[in-house]
C-alpha atoms as an extended CHARMM CRD file, in Angstrom:
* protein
*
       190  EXT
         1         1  UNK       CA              0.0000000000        0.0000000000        0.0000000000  PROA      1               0.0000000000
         2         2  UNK       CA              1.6890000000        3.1800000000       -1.1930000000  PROA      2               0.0000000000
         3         3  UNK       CA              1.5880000000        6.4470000000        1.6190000000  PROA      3               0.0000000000
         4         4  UNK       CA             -1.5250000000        8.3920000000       -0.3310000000  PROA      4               0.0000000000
         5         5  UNK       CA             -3.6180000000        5.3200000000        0.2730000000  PROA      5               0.0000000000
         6         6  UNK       CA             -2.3110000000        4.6570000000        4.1540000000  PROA      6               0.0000000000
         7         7  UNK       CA             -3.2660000000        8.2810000000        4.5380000000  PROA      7               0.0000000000
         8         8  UNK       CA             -6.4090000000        8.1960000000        2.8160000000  PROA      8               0.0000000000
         9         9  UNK       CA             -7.1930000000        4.9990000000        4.7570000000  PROA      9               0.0000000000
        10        10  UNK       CA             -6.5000000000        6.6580000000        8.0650000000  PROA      10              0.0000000000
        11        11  UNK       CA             -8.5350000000        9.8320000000        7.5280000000  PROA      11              0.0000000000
        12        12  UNK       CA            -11.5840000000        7.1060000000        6.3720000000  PROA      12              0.0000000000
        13        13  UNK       CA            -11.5750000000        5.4900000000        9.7130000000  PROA      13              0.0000000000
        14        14  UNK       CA            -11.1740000000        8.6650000000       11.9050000000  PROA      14              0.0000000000
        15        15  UNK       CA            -14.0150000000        9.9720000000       10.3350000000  PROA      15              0.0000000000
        16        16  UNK       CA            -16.0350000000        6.4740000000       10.2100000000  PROA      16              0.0000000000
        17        17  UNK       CA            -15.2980000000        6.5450000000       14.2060000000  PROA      17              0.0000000000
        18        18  UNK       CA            -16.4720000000       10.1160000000       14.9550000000  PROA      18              0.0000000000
        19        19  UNK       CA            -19.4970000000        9.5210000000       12.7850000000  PROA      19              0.0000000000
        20        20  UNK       CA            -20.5700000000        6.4350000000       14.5930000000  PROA      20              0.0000000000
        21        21  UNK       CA            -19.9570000000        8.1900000000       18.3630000000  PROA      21              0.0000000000
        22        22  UNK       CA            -21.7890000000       11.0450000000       17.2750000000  PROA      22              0.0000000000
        23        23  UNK       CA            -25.4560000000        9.6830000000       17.6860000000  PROA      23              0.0000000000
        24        24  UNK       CA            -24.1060000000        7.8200000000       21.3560000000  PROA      24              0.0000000000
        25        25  UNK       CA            -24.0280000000       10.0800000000       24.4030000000  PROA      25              0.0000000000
        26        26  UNK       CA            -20.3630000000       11.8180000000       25.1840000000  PROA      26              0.0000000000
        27        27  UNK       CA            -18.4330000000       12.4060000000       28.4060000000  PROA      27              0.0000000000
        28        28  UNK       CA            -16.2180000000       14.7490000000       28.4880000000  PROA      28              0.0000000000
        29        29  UNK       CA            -13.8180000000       13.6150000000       31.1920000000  PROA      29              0.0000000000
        30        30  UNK       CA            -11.9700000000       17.1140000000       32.4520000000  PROA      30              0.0000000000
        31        31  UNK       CA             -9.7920000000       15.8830000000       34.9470000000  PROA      31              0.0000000000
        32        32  UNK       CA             -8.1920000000       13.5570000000       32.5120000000  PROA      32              0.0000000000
        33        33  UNK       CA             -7.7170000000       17.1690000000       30.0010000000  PROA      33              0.0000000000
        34        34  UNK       CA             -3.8810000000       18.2960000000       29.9750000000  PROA      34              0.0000000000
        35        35  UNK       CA             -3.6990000000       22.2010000000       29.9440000000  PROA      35              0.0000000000
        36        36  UNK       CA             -2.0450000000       21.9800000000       27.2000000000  PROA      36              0.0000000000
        37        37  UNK       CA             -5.1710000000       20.8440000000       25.1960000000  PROA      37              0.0000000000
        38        38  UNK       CA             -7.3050000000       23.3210000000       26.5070000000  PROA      38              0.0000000000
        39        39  UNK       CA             -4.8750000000       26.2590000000       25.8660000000  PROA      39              0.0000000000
        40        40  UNK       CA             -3.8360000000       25.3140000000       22.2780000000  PROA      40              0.0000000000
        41        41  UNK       CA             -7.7850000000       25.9280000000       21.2990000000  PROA      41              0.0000000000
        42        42  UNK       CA             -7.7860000000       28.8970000000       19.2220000000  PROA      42              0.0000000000
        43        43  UNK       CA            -10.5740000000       31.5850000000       19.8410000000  PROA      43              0.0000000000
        44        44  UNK       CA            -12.9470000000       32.8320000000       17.0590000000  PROA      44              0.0000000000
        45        45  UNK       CA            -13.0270000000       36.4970000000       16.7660000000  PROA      45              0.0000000000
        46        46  UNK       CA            -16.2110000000       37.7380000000       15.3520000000  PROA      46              0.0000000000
        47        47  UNK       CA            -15.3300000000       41.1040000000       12.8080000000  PROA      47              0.0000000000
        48        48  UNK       CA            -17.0010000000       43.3960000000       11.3660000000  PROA      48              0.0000000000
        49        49  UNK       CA            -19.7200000000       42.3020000000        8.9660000000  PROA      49              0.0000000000
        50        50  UNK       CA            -20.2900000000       39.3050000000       10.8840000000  PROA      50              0.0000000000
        51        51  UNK       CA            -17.2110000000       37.7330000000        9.0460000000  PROA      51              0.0000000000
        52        52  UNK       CA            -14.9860000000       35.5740000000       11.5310000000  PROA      52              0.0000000000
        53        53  UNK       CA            -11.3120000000       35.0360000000       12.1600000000  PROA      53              0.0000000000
        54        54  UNK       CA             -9.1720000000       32.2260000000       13.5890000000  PROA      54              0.0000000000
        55        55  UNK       CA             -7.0260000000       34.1740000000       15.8940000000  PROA      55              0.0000000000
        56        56  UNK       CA             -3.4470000000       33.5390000000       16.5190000000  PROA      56              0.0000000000
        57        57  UNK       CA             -3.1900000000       34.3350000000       20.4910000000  PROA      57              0.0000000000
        58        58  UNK       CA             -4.2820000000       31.1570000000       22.0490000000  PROA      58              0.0000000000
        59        59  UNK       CA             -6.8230000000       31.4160000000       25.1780000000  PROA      59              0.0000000000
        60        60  UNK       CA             -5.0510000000       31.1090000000       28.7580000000  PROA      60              0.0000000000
        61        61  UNK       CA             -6.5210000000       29.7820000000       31.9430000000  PROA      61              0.0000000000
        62        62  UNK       CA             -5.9840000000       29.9570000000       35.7240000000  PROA      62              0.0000000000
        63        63  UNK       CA             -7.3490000000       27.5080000000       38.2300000000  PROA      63              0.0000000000
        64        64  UNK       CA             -8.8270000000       29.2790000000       41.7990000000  PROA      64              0.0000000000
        65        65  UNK       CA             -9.2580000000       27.1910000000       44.4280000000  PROA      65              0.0000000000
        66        66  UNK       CA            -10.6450000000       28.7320000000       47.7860000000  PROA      66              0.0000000000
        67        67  UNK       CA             -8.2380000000       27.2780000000       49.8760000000  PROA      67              0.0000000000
        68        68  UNK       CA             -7.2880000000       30.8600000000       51.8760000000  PROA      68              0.0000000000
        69        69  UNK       CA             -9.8500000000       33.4400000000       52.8750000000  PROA      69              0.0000000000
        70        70  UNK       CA            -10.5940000000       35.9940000000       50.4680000000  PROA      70              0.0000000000
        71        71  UNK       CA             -8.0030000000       38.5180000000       52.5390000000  PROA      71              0.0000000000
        72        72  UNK       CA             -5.1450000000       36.3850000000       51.6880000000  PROA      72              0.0000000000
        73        73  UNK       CA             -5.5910000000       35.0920000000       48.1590000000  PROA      73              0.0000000000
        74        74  UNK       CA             -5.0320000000       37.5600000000       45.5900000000  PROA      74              0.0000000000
        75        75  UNK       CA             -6.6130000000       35.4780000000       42.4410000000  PROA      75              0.0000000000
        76        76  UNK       CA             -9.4770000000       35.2160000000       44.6720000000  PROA      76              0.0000000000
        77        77  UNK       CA            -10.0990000000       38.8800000000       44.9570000000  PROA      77              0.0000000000
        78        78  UNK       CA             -9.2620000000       39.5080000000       41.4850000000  PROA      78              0.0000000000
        79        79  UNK       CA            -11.9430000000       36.6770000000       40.7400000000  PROA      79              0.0000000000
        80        80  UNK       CA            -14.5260000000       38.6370000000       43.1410000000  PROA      80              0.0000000000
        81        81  UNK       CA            -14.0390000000       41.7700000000       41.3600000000  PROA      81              0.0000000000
        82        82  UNK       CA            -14.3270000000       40.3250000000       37.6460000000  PROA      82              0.0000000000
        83        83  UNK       CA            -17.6240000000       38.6130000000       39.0310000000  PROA      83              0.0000000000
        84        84  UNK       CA            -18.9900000000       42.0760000000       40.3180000000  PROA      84              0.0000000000
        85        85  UNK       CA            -18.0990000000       43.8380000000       37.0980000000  PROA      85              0.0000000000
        86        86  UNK       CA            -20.0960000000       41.1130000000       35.4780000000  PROA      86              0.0000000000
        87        87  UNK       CA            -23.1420000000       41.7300000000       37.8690000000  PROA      87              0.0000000000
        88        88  UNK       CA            -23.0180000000       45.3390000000       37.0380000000  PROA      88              0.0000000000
        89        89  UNK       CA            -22.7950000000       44.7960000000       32.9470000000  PROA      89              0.0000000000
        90        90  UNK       CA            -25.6540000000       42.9280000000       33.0100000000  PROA      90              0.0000000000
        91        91  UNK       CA            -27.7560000000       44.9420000000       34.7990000000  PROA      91              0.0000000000
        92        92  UNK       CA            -27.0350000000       47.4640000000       32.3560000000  PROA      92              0.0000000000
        93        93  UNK       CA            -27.2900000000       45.0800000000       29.2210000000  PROA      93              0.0000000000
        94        94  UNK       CA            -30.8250000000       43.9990000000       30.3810000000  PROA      94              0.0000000000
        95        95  UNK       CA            -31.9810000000       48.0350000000       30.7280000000  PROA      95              0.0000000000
        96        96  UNK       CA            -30.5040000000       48.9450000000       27.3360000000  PROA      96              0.0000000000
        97        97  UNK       CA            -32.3770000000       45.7270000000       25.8240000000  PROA      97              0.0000000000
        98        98  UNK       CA            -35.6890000000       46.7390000000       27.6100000000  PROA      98              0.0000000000
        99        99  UNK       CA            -35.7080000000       50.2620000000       26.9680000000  PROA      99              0.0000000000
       100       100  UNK       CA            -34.5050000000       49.4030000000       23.0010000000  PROA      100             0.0000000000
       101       101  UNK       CA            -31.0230000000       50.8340000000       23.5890000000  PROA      101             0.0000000000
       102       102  UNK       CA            -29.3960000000       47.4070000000       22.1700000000  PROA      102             0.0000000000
       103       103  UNK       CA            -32.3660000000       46.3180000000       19.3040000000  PROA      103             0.0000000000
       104       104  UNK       CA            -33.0470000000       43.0270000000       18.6250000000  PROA      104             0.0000000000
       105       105  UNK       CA            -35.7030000000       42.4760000000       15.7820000000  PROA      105             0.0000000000
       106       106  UNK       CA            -36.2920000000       39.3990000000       16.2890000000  PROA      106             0.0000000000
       107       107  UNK       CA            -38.6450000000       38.7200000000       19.1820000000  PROA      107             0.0000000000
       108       108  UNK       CA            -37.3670000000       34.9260000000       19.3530000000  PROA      108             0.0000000000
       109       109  UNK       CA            -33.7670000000       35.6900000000       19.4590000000  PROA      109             0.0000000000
       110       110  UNK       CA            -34.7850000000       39.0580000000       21.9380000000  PROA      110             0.0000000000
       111       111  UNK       CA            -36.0430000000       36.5440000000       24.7530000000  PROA      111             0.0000000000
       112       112  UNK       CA            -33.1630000000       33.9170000000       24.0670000000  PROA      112             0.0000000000
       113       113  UNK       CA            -30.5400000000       36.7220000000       24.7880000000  PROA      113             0.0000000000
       114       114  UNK       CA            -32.2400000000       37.8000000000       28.0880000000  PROA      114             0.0000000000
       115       115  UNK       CA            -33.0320000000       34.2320000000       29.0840000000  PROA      115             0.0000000000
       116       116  UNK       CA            -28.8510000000       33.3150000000       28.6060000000  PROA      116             0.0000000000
       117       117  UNK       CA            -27.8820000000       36.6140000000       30.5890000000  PROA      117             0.0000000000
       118       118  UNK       CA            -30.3630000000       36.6710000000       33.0930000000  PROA      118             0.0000000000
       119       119  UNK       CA            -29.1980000000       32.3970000000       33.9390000000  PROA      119             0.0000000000
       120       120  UNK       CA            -25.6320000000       33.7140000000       33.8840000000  PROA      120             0.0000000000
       121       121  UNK       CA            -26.3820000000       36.6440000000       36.2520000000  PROA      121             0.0000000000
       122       122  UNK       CA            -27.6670000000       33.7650000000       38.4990000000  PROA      122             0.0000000000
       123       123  UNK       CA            -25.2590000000       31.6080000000       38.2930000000  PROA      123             0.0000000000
       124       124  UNK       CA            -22.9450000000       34.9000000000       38.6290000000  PROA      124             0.0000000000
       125       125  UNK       CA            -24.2170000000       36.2270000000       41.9900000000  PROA      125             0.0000000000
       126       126  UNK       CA            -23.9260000000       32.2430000000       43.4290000000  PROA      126             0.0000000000
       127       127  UNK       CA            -20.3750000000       32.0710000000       42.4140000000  PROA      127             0.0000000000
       128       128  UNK       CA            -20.1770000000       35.6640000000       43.9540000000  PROA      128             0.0000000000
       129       129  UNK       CA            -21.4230000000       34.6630000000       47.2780000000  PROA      129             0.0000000000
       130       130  UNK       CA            -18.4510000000       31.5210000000       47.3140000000  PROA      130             0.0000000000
       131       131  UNK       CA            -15.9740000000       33.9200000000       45.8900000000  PROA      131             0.0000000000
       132       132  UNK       CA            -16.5320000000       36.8040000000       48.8330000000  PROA      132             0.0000000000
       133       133  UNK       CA            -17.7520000000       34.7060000000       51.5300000000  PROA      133             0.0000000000
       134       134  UNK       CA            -15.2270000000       33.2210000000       54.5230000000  PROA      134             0.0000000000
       135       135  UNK       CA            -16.0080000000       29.9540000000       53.2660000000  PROA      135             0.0000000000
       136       136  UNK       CA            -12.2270000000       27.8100000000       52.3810000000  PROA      136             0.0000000000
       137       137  UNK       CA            -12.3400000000       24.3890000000       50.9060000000  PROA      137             0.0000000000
       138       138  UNK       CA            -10.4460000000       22.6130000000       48.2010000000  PROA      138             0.0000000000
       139       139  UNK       CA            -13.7570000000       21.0230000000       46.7680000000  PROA      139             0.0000000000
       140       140  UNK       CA            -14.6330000000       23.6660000000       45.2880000000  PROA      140             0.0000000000
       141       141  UNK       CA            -12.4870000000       25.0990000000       42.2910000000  PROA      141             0.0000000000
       142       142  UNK       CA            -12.7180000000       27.8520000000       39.8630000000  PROA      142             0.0000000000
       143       143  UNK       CA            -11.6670000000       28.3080000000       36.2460000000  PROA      143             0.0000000000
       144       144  UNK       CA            -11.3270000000       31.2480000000       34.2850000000  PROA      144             0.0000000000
       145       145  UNK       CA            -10.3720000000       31.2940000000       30.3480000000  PROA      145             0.0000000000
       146       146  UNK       CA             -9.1820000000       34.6410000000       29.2270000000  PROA      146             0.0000000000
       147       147  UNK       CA             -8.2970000000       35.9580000000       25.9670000000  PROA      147             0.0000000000
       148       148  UNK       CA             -5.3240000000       38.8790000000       25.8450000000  PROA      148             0.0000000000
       149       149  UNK       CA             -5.7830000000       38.9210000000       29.4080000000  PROA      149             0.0000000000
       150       150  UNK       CA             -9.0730000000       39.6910000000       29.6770000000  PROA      150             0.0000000000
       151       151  UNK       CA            -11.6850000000       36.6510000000       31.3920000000  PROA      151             0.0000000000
       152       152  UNK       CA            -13.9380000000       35.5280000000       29.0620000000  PROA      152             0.0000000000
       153       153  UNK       CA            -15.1700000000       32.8760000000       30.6480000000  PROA      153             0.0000000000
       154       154  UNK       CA            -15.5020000000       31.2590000000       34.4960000000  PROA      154             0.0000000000
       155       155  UNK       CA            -16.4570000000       27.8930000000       35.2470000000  PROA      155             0.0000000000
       156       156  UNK       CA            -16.9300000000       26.4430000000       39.0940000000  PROA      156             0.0000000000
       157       157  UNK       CA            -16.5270000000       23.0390000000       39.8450000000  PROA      157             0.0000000000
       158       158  UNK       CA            -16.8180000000       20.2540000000       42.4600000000  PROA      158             0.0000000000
       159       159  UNK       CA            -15.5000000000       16.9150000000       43.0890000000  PROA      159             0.0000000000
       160       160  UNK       CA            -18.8650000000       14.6580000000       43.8240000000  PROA      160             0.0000000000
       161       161  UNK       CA            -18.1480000000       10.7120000000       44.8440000000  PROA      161             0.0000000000
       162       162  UNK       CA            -14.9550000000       11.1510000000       43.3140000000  PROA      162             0.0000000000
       163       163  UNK       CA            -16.2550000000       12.6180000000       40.2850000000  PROA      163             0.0000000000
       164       164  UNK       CA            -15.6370000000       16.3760000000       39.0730000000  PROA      164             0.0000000000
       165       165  UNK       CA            -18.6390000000       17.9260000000       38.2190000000  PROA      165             0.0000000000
       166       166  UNK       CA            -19.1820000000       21.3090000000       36.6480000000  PROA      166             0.0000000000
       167       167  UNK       CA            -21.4810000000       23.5440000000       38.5630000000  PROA      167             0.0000000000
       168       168  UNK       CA            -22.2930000000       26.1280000000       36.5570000000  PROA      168             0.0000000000
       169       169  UNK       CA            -20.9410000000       28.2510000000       33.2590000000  PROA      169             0.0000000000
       170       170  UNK       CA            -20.5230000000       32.0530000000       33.0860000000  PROA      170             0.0000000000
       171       171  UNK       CA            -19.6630000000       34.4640000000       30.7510000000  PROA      171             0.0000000000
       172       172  UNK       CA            -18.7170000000       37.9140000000       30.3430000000  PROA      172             0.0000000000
       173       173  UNK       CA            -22.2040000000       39.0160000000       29.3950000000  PROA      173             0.0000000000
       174       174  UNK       CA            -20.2590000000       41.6590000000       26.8220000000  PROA      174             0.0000000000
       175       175  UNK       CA            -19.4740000000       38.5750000000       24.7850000000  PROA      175             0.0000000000
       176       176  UNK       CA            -22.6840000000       36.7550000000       25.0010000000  PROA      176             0.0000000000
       177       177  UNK       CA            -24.1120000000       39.9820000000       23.5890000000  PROA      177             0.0000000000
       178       178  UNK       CA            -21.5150000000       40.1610000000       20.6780000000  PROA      178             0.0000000000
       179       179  UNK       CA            -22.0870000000       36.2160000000       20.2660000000  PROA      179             0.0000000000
       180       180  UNK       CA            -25.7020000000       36.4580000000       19.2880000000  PROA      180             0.0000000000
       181       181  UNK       CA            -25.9730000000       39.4340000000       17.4010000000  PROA      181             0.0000000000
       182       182  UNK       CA            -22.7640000000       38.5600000000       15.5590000000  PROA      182             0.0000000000
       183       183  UNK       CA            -21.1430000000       41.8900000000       16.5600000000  PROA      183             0.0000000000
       184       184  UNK       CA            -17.5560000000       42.8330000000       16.1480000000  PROA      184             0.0000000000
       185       185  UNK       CA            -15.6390000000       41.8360000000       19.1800000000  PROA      185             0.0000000000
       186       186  UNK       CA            -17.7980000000       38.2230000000       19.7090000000  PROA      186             0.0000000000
       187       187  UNK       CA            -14.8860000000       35.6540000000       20.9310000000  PROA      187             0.0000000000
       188       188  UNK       CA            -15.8000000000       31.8900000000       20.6250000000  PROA      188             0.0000000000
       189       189  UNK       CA            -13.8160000000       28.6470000000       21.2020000000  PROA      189             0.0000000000
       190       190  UNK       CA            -13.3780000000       26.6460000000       17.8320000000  PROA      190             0.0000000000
């Protein structure tokens, strides 16, 4: 068998494999994810005219984990001020939606934007209340991924029966807003 077909061959049963997972229910196992496979995920940058980019700065991450009160554990009160800057945003995203300051035409896409930042303001203000309280355990562990420096996203999990388990999901609600209406500055993951 000559290299073209070896390759060819290969490529066939990668793709006969995915396609016959696809329809079966996936775990993603996170604990067993190196950083290094998270980080080398490239974010897509949403332009103007809704055309998108591949961008060459990869996405970073930190881990948190409330092991030291909030007085002694500077990512923690970093973490506690992105959170609260959040809060505020989308306060302020939700008026300008209401009062027609940010239009969205579409009713159906209207109430699916204020339905995904109204859940992450939840799930903001209970992350807030872990963040900023005098509560220290090691069960409970924070993510952020941040692009140029800037968090983009923050995810909180917990080990459960020896499982990890993601809690909840949050995003800067900024993005989220650039995300569905396609507007310069969206960031995705590819």
């Amino acid at each position: 068998m000559n290299k073209k077909t070896r390759v060819f061959l290969s490529l066939f049963l990668i793709t006969l494999s995915t396609f016959s997972i696809a329809g079966k229910n996936l775990t993603l196992e996170i604990d067993k994810i190196k950083e290094q496979d998270i980080t080398s995920i490239l974010p897509i940058l949403i332009g103007n005219d809704e055309q998108t980019t591949i961008s060459d700065t990869i996405f970073t991450n930190e881990k948190i984990v409330l092991d030291k009160p909030i007085s002694l554990h500077e990512a923690r009160q970093n973490l506690k001020e992105v959170i609260s800057n959040y809060i505020k945003k989308t306060k302020k995203i939700i008026s300008d939606i209401k009062d027609g300051s940010i239009a969205i035409p579409n009713e159906a896409l209207k109430n699916e934007v204020m339905l995904n930042l109204r859940n992450n303001d939840s799930f903001l203000k209970r992350t807030l209340s872990s963040v900023d309280s005098s509560e220290v355990s090691e069960r409970h562990k924070l993510y952020t991924t941040k692009f140029k420096g800037n968090t983009i996203i923050i995810s909180q999990t917990a080990i459960f029966e020896g499982e990890l388990d993601i809690q909840l999901v949050m995003s800067d609600p900024d993005n989220i807003i650039n995300n569905s209406l396609k507007l310069n500055g969206g960031i995705k993951k590819s």
